[in-house]
VOBA-1610 file (N, C-alpha, C; in pm, whole numbers, padded with zeros to 5 digits, always signed):
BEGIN
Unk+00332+09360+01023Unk+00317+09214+01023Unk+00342+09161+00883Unk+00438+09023+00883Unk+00487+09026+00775Unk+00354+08894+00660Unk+00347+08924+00554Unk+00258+08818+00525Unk+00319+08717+00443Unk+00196+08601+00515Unk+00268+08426+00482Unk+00127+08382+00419Unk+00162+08334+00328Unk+00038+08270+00256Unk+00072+08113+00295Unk-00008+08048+00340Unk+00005+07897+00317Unk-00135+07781+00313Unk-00118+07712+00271Unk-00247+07649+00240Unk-00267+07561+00405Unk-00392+07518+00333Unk-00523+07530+00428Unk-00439+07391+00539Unk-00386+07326+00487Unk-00333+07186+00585Unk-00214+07184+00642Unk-00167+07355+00637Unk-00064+07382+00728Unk-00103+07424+00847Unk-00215+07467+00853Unk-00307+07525+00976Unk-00356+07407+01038Unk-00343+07308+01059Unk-00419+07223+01089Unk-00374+07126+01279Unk-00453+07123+01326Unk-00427+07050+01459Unk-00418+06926+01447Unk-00359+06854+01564Unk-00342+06702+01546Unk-00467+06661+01505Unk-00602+06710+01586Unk-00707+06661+01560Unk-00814+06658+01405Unk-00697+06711+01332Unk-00737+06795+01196Unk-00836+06915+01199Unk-00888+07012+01308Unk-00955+07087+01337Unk-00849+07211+01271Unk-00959+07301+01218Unk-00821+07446+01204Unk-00796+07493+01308Unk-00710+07567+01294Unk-00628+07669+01367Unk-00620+07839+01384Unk-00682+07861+01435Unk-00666+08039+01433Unk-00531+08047+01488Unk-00463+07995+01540Unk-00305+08001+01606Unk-00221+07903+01654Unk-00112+07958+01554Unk-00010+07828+01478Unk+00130+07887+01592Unk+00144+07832+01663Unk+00263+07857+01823Unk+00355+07777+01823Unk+00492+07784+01835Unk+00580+07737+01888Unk+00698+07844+01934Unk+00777+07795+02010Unk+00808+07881+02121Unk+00919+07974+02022Unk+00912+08069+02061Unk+00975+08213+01982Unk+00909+08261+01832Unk+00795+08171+01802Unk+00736+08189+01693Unk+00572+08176+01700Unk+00512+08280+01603Unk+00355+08256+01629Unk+00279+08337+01514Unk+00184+08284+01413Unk+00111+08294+01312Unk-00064+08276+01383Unk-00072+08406+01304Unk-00244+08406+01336Unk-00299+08403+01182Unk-00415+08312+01164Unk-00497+08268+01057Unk-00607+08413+01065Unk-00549+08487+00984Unk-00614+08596+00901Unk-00721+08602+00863Unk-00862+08590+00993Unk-00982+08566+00955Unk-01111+08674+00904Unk-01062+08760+00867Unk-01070+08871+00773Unk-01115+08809+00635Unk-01049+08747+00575Unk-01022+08696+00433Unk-01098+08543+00469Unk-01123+08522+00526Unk-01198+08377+00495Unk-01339+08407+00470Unk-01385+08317+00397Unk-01381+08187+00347Unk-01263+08155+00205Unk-01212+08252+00118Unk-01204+08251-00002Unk-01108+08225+00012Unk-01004+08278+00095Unk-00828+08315+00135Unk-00792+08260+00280Unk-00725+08188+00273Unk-00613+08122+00391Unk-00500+08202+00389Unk-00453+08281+00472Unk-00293+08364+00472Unk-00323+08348+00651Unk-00208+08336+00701Unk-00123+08343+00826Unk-00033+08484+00837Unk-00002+08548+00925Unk+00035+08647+00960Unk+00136+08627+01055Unk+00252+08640+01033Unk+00392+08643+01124Unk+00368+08734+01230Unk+00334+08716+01379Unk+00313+08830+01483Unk+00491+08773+01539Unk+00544+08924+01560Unk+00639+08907+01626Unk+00660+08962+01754Unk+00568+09047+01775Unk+00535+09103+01923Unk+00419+09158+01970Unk+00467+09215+02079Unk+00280+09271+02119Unk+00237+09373+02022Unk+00332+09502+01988Unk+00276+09540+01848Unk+00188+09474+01798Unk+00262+09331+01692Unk+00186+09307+01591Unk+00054+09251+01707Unk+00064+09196+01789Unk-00009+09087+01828Unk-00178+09212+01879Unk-00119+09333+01951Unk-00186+09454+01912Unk-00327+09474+01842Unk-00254+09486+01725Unk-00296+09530+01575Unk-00369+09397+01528Unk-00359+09311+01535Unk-00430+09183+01507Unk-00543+09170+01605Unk-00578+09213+01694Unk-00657+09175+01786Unk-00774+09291+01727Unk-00727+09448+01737Unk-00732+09568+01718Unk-00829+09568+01543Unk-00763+09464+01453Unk-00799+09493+01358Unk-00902+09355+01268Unk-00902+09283+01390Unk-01012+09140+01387Unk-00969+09053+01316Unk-00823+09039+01320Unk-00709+08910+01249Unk-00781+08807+01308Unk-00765+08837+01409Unk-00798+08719+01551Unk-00930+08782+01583Unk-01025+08671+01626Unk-01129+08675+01710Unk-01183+08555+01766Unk-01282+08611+01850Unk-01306+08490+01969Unk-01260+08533+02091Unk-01334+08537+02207Unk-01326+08583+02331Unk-01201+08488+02388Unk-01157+08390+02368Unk-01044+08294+02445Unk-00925+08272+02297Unk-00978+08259+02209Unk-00846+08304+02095Unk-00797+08471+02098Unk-00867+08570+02174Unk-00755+08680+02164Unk-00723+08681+02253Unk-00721+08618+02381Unk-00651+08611+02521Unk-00564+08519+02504Unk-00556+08406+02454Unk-00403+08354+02412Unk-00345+08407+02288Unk-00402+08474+02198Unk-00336+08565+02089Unk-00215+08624+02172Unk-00294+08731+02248Unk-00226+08836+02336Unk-00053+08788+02369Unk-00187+08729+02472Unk-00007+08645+02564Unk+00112+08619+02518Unk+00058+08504+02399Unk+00160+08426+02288Unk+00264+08559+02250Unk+00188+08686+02217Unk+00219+08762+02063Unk+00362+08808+02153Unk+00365+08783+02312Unk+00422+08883+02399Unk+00549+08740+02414Unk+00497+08658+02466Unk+00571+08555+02494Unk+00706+08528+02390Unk+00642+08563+02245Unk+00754+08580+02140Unk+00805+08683+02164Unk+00751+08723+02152Unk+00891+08923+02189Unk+00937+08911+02287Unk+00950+08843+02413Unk+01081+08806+02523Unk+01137+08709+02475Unk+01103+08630+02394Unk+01189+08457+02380Unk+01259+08526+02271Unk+01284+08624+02191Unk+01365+08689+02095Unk+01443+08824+02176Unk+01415+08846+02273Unk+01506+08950+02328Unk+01600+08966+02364Unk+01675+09059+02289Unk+01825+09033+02335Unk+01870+09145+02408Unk+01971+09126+02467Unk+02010+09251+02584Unk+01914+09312+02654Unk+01846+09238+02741Unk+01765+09312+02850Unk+01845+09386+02917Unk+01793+09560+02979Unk+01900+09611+03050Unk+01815+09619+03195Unk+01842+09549+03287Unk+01784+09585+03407Unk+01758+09416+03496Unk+01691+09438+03573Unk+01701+09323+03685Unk+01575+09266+03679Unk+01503+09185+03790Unk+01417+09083+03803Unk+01276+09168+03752Unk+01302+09286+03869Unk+01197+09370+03898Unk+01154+09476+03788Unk+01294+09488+03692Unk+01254+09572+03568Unk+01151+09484+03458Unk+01209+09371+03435Unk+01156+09258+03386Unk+01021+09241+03409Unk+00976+09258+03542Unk+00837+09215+03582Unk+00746+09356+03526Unk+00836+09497+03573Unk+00750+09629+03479Unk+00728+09629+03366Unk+00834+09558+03244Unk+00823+09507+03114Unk+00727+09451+03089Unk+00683+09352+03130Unk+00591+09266+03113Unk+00424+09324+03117Unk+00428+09384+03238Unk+00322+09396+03332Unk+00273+09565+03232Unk+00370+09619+03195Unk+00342+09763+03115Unk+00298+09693+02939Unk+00311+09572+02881Unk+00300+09526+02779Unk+00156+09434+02805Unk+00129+09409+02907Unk+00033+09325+02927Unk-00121+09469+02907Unk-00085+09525+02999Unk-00170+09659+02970Unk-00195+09692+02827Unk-00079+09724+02808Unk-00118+09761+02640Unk-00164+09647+02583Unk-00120+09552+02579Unk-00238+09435+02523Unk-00403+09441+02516Unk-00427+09464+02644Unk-00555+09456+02721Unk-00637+09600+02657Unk-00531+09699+02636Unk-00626+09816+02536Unk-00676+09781+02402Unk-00586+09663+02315Unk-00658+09627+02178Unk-00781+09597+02183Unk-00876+09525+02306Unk-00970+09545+02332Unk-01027+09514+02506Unk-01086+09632+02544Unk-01098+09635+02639Unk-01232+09573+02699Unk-01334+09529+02624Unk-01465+09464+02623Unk-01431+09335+02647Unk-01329+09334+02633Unk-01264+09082+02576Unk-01226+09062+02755Unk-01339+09026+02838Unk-01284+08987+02909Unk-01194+08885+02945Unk-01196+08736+02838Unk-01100+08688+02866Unk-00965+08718+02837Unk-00954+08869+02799Unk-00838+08874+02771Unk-00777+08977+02899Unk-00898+09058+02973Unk-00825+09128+03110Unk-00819+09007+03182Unk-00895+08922+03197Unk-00869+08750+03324Unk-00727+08735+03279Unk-00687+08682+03135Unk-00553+08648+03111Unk-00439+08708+03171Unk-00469+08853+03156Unk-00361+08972+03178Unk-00368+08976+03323Unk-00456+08951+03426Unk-00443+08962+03520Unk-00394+08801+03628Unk-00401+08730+03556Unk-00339+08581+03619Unk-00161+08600+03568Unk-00164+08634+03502Unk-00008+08645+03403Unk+00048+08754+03488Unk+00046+08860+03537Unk+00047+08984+03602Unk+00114+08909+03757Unk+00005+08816+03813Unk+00022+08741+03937Unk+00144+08655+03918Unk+00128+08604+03813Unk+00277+08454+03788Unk+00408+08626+03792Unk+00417+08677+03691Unk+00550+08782+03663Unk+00588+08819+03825Unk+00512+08866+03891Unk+00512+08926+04010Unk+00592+08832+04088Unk+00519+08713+04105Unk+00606+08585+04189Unk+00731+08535+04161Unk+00732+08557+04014Unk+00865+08534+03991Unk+00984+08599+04016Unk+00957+08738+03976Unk+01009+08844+04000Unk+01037+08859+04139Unk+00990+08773+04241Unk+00977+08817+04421Unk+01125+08725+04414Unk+01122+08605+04316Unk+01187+08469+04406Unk+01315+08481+04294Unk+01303+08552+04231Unk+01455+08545+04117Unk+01501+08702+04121Unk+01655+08690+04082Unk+01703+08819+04050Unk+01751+08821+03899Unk+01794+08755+03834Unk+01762+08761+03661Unk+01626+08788+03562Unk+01656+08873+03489Unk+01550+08898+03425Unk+01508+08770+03327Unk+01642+08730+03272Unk+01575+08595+03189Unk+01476+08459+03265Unk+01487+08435+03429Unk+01391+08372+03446Unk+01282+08449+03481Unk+01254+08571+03507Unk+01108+08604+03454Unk+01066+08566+03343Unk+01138+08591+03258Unk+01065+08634+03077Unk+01060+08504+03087Unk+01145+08366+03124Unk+01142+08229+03104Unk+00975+08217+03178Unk+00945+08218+03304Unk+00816+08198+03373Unk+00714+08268+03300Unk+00673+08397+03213Unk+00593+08408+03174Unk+00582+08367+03053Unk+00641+08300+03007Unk+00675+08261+02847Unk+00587+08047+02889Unk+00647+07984+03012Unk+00597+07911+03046Unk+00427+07912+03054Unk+00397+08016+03118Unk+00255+08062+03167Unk+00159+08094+03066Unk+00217+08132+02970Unk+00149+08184+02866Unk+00087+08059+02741Unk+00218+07938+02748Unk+00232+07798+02654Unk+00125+07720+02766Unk+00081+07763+02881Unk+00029+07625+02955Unk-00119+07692+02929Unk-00143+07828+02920Unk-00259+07897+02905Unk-00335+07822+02741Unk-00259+07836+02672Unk-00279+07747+02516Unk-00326+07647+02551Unk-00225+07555+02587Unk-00264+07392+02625Unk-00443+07382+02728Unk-00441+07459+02799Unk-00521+07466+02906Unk-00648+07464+02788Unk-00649+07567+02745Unk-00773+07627+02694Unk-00820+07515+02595Unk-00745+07436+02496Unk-00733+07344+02409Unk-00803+07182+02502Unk-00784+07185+02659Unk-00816+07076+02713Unk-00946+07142+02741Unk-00962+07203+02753Unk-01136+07296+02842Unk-01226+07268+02744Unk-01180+07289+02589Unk-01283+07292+02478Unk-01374+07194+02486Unk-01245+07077+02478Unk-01286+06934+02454Unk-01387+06853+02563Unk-01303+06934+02680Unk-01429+06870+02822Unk-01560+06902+02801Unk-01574+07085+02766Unk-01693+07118+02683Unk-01750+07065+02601Unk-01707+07020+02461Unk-01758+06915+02412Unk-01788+06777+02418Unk-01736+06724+02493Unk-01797+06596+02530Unk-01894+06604+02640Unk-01870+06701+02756Unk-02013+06713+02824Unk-02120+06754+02789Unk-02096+06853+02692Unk-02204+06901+02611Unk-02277+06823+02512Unk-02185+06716+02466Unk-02246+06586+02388Unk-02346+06526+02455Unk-02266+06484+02581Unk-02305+06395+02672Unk-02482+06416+02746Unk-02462+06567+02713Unk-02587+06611+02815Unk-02717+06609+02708Unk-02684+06680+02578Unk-02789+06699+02433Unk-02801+06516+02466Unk-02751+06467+02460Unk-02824+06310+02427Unk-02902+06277+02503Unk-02840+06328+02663Unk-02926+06265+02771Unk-03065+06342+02779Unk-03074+06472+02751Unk-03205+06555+02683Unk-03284+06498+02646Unk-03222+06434+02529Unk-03298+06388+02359Unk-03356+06241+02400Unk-03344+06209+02562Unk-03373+06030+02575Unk-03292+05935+02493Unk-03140+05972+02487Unk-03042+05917+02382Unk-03108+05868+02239Unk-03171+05984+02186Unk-03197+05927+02119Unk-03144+05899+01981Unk-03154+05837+01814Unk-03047+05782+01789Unk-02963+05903+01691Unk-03074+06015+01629Unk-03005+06086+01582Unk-03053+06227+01587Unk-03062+06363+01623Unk-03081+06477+01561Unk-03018+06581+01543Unk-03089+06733+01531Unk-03032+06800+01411Unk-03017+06934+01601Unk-02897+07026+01571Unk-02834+07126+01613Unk-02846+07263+01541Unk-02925+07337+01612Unk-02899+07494+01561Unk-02775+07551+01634Unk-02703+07663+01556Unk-02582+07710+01639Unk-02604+07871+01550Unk-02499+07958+01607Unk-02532+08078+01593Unk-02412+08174+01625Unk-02358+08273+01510Unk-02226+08321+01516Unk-02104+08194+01493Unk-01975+08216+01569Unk-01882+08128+01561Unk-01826+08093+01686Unk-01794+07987+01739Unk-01784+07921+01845Unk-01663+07791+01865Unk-01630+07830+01693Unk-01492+07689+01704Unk-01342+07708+01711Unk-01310+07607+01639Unk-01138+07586+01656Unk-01080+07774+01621Unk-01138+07802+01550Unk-01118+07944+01486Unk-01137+08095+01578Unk-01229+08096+01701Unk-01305+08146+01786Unk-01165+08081+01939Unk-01147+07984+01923Unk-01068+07950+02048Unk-00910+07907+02019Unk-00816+07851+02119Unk-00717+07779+02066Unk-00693+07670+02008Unk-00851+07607+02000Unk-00825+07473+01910Unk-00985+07460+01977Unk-01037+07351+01879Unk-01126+07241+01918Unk-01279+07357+01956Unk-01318+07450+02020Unk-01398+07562+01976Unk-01541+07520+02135Unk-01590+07590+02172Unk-01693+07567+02263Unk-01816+07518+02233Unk-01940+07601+02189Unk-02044+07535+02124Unk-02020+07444+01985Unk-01944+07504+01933Unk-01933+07448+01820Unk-01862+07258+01870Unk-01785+07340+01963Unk-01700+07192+02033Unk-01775+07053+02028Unk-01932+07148+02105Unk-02015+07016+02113Unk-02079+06935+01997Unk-02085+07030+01870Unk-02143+06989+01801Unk-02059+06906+01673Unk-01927+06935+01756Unk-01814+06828+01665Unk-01763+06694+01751Unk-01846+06701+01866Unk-01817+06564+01983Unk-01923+06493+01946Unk-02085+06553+01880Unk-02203+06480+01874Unk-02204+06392+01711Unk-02115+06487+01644Unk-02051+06434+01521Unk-01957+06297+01543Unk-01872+06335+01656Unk-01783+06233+01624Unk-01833+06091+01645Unk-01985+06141+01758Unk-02013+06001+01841Unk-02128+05939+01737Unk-02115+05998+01644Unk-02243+05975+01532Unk-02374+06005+01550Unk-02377+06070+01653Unk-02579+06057+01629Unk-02612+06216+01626Unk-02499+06310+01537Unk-02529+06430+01464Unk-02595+06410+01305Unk-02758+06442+01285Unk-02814+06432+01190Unk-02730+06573+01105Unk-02787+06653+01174Unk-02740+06776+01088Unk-02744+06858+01205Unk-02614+06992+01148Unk-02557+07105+01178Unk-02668+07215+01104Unk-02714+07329+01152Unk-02743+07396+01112Unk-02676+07546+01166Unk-02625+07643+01062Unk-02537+07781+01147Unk-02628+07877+01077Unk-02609+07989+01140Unk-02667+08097+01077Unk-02590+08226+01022Unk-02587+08328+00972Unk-02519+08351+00922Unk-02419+08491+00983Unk-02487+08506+01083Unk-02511+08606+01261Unk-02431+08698+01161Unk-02536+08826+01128Unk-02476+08925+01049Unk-02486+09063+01209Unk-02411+09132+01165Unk-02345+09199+01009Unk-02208+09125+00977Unk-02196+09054+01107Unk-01986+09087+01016Unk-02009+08924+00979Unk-02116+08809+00991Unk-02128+08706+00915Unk-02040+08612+00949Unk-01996+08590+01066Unk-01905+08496+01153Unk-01956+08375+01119Unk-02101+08333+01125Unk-02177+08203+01081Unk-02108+08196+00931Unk-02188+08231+00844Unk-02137+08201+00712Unk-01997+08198+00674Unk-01852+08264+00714Unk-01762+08309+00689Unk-01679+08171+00747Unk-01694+08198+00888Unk-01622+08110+00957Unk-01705+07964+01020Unk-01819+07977+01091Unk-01872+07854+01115Unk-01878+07761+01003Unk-01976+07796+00885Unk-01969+07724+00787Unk-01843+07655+00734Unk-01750+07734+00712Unk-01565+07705+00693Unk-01567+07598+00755Unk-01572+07569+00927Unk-01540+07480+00959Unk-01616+07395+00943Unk-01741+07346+00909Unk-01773+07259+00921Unk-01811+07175+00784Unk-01774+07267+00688Unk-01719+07211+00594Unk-01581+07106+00546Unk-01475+07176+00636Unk-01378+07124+00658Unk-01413+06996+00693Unk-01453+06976+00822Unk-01456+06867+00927Unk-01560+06738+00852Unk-01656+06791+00762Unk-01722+06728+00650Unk-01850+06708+00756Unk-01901+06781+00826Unk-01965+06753+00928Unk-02109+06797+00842Unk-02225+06699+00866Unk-02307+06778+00818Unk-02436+06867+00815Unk-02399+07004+00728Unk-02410+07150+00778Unk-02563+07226+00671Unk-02605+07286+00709Unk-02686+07377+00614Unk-02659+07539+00679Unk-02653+07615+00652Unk-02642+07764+00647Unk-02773+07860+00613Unk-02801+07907+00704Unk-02967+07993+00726Unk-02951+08100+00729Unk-02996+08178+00700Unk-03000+08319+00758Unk-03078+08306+00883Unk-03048+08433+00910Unk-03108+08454+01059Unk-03216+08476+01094Unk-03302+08518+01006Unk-03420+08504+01024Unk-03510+08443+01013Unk-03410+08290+00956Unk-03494+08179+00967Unk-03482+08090+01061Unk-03415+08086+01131Unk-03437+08028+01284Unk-03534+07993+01304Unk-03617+08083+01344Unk-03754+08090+01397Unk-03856+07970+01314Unk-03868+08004+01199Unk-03949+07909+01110Unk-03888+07717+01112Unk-03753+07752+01138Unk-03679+07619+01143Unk-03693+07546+01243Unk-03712+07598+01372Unk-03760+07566+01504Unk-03904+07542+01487Unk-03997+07607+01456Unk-04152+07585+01447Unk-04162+07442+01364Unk-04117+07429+01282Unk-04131+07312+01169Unk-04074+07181+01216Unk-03973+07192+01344Unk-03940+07104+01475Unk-03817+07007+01372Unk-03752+07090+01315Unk-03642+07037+01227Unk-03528+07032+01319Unk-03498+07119+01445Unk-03402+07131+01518Unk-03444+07104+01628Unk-03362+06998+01713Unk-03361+06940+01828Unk-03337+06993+01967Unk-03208+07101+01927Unk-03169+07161+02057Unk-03092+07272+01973Unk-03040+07367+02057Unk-02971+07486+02000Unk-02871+07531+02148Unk-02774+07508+02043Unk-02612+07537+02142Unk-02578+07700+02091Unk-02560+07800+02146Unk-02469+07861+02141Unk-02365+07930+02228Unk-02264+08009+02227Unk-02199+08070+02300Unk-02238+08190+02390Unk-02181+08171+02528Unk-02231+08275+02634Unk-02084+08341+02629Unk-02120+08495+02633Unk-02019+08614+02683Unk-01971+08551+02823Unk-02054+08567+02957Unk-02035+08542+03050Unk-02126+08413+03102Unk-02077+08333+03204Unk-02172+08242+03304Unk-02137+08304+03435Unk-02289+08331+03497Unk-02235+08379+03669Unk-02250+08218+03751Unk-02172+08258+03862Unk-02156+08134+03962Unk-02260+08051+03955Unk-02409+08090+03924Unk-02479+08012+03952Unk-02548+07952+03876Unk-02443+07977+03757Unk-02534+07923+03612Unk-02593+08036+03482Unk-02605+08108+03509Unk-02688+08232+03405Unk-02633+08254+03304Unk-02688+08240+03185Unk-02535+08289+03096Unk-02623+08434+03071Unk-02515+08544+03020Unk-02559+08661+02953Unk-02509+08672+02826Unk-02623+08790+02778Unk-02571+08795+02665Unk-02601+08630+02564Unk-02682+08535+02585Unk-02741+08445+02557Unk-02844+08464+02447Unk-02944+08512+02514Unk-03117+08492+02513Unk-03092+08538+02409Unk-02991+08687+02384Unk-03040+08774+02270Unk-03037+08719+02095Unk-02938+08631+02113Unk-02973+08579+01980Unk-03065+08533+01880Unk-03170+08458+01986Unk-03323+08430+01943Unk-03426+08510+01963Unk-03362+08642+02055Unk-03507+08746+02085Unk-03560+08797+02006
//
């Protein structure tokens, strides 16, 4: 993977939120979150290789930023391919044998086997109804750009319902303060970020007193990256260790506490939740 240094407002979304992944079609840079807070560098992925090794080596993280990592890293290595030798159906084994190997960089990321296995379904269909290999690679290259967009609209619904609901909690009331925990934003997703989402919708609507993150060690995702962003966003933040939670909550400084669930079952449960405060 080739390295690109570029400063911090090249990464940036319409919404001015960062970017863990900078996409356009035959091209794709992952924000090298290894090196943050100190260092901004982008990383040229040109295929599933690199895209691989980035996932593999925690370039990228975030349960829904390495499932469009993935895709993307693949989506570029067909939109650059030249001389495919074979037909619809070879095309669809290409894919479907690269999607696998994707899915081994880590095999715990479920949103990244969900990805591989909806993408798997589109190649297949295509592959039924075409005999050129270029409109496969064209349909999963589509599938993969609407998966981005998708995930980027989901954040935001998240955050504004999640706004919407902390207020209705709080008896709308006019201002308080958010505990959060690990990383959960633009950096963690394809843009705009889940818990964190909400706590940049409660910002926007003004009646965010204060952000509080923690510093969720060992690998320090709070301090490294939450803090990052919400520095950026000028949102305003204090940084705890983790073992002060507890005392911060007793002293009734924090209003509500958002963080990110691994899983939600059908009926609501999140897992992998509770444990943060246990």
């Amino acid at each position: 993977m080739a390295l690109d240094s570029k400063l911090i407002d090249d990464g940036l979304a319409a919404d001015n939120t960062l970017q863990a992944i900078c996409y356009k079609r035959g091209s794709l840079q992952l924000l090298d979150q290894r090196k943050l807070p100190l260092e901004t560098m982008y990383l040229d992925i040109h295929g599933s290789t690199d895209g691989w090794n980035a996932i593999r080596d925690m370039v990228v993280r975030g349960a829904p930023a390495i499932a469009i990592a993935a895709a993307l890293s693949l989506a570029v290595e067909v939109a650059n391919l030249k001389d495919f030798n074979g037909g619809s159906k070879d095309a669809a084994s290409f894919l479907e044998s690269k999607l696998e190997y994707l899915v081994s960089s880590r095999p715990t990321a479920v949103n990244l086997s969900d990805a591989a296995i909806k993408l798997k379904e589109i190649i297949s269909k295509a592959a039924s109804t075409v005999t050129v290999p270029e409109s496969v690679f064209q349909a999963y290259i589509e599938a993969a750009e609407i998966m981005l967009d998708d995930d980027v609209a989901t954040n935001k619904a998240i955050g504004s319902h999640g706004a919407n609901f902390l207020q209705h909690q709080q008896n709308n009331s006019k201002r308080f303060s958010v505990l959060t925990h690990c990383n959960t934003g633009s950096l963690a997703t394809a843009g705009y970020g889940t818990a964190l989402g909400v706590i940049r919708a409660l910002h926007a609507q003004g009646v965010l007193e204060r952000a509080y993150c923690t510093e969720t060690r060992p690998f320090n995702q709070g301090s490294r990256l939450t803090a990052f962003e919400l520095v950026h966003e000028k949102i305003p933040a204090t940084l705890i260790a983790d073992s002060a939670a507890a005392a911060l909550m007793k002293e009734d400084r924090v209003d509500a506490v958002i963080v990110g669930a691994d899983r939600v079952t059908a009926n609501g449960i999140p897992w992998l939740l509770m444990m943060h405060f246990a």
